[in-house]
N, C-alpha and C positions, 0 to 999 in steps of 0.2 A: 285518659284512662279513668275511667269511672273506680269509687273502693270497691266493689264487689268483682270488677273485672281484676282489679290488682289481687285479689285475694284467690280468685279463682288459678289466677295464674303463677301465682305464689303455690299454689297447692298441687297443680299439674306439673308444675318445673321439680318439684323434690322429690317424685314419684313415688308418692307414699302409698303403703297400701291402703290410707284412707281415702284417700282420692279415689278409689275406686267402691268404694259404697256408699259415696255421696251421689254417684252418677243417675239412683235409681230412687230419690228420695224429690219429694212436689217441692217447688218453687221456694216458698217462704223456709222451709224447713232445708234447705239446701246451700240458699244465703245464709243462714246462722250460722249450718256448721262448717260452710268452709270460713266465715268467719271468725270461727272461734279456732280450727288449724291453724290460719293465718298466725295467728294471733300467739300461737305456741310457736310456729316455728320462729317469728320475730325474735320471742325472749331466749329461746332456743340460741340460734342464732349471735344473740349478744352476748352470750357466754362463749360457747364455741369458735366462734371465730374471733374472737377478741383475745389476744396474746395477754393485757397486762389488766392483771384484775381486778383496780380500783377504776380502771375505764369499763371496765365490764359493770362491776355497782355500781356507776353512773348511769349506763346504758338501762341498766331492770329500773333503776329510780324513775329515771325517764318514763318509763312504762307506768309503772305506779300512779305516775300524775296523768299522763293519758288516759289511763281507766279512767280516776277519778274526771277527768273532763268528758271522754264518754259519755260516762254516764252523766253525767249535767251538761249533755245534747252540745258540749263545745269541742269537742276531739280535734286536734290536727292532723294526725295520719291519717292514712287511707283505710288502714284497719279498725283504728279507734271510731272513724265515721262508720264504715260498716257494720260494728259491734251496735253501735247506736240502735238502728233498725234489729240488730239480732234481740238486742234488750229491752226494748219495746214491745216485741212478740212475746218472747219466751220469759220463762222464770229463770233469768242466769245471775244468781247473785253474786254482786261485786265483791264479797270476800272470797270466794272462789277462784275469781281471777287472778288476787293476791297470792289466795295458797302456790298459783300456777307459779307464779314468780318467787317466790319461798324457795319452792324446790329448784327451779333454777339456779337461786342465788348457793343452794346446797353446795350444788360444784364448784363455788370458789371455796366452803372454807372444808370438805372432807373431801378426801382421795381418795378414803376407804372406811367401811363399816366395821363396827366388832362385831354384830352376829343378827339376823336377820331382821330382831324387831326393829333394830336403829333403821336398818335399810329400809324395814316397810314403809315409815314415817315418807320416805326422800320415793318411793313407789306411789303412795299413795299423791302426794303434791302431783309430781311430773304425767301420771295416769289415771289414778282411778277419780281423781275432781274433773277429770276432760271427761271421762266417763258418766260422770253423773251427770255436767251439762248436757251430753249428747242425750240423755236419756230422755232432759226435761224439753230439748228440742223435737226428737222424735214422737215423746207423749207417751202417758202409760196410765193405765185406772188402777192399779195395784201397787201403793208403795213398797213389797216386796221386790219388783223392778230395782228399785235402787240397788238395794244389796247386789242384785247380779252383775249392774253399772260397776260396781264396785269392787267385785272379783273379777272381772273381765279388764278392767285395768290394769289391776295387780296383775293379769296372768301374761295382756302385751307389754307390760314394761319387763315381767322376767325373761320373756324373748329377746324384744330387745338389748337387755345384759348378755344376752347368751349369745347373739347375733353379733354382737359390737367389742365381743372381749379385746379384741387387738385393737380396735383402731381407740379406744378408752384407755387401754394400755400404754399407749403412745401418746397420750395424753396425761400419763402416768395414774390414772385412773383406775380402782381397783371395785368391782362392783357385788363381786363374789363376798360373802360374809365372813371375815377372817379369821373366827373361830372355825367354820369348818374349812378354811384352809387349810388352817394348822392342824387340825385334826387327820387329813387326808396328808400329812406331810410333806406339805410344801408351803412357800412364801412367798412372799412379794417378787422377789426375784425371778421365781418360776412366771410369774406375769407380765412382769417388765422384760423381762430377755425373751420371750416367747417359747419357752421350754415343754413341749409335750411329750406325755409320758400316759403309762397306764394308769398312775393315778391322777393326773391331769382329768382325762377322760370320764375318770369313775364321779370325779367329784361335777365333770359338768353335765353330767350323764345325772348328776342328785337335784340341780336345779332345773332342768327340763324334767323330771318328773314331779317337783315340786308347781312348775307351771302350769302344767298337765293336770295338776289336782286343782289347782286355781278355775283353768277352763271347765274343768265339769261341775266344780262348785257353781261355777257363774249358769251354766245353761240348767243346771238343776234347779239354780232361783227363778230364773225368769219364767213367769206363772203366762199359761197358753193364751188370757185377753189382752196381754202387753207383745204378743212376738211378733206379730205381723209390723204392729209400729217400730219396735226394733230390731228389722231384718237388716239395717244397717250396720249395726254391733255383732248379728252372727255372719253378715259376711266377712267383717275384719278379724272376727274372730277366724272363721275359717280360714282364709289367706293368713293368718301368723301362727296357724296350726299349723299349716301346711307348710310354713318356714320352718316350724319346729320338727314337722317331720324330716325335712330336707339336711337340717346342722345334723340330727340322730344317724341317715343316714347316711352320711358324709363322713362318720364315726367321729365326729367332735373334732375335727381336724379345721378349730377356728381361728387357730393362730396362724394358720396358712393361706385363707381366703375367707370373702366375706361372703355368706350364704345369702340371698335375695332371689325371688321368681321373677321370671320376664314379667313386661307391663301385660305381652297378649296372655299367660298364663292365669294373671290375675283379673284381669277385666272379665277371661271365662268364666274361672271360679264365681265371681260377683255375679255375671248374669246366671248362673244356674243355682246358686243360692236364693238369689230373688226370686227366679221364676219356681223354686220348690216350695220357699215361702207364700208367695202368693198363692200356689196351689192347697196348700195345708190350711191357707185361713179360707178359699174359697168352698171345702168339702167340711171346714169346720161349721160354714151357717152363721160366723160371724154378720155383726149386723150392719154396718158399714166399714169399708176404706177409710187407713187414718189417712 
């Protein structure tokens, strides 16, 4: 198995909904980024699935020096090689990749937040640096791009939180900001025993629309000579709106089940976001295909 075939199929087994707006992106540009997925769900991974937490900071350390040999073209995984050719191409700088691993290592030493800007710090690491890379993979003449890179991060990882409350919870993990926990009168408790209530609801009913501001801040930045290059970012944006619609209308009933679309719902979604994108840049007069 070749690294790009292990990464490809690291990214198809987790059924992410990135995996499906990489489907429609050219060759070079497709290798990077499921490289660089790979490469999150790895460190992912070593946290997650690792019961005892000084083997888990062994596991990210581990990663740490594969970057570093990545990038000095010596890597031994399959990822770390694949990255090689990704870092080659693109502008993905190697502290970026740390921050990725920063935020991973987050989850060993906080359970829980005291109030949103702590969390944004542990949002920003785990989403919106994957975000910027995506960005500098896909390409953009406008560095106001960025910034949208950067709210659109922020607004899939508060899905994410919102998507993941119990199974996080069982992890004893708390992602909600615990000043407005306690504000909405409840506590840990109410999240580790899986307790729903109307105020349960109201308060997760505040961070989906705190997402919600996230997404249109993102699609309000991204300026119309960068959107065709990153119609990759507005179809995962679309698919995790469209998950967000799904928890809202489920009535926040996430302690109960986990909210996800089928793979066919989403692969939809993906081709008719491409094919509207493509449309919008073709009657735009743009001057070539990125």
């Amino acid at each position: 198995m070749t690294p790009d075939q292990y990464c490809q199929q690291k990214a198809a087994r987790s059924g992410s909904s990135f995996y499906y707006s990489f489907l429609f992106l050219p060759p070079a540009e497709r290798q990077a980024i499921m490289a660089l997925y790979a490469f999150c769900r790895e460190v992912d991974d070593a946290v997650d699935e690792t019961s005892e937490p000084e083997v888990a900071r062994a596991k990210l350390d581990w990663w740490r020096g594969e970057i570093a040999k990545s990038f000095a073209r010596e890597a031994e995984h399959p990822v770390g090689k694949a990255l090689e050719v990704a870092t080659d191409r693109f502008n993905l700088p190697q502290e970026y990749f740390a921050e990725i691993i920063d935020g991973m290592e987050m989850d060993l030493d906080y359970n829980s937040y005291p109030n949103f800007k702590e969390l944004s710090l542990y949002c920003y690491r785990a989403a919106s640096v994957v975000g910027l890379m995506a960005a500098e993979i896909f390409g953009y003449e406008d560095r106001q791009t960025l910034k949208y890179a950067h709210d659109l991060g922020m607004a899939m990882q508060l899905t994410n939180i919102l998507r993941d409350v119990r199974e996080d919870a069982e992890r004893g993990r708390i992602y909600i900001p615990l000043d407005e926990i306690e504000a909405a009168g409840l506590n840990h408790g109410d999240f580790l025993n899986f307790r729903d209530s109307e105020a349960m609801r109201a308060l997760l009913r505040k961070q989906a629309d705190r997402a919600r501001e996230y997404y249109q801040r993102a699609l309000d930045r991204l300026p119309e000579v960068d959107r065709y290059r990153q119609r990759s970012g507005l179809i995962m944006a679309d698919i995790y709106e469209a998950t967000l619609d799904a928890i809202e209308e489920d009535g926040f009933r996430v302690f109960e089940h986990r909210i996800s679309l089928t793979p066919l719902r989403k692969l939809w979604r993906a081709w008719r976001i491409n094919r509207a994108e493509k449309t919008r840049y073709r009657r735009g007069g743009a001057r070539t295909e990125a």
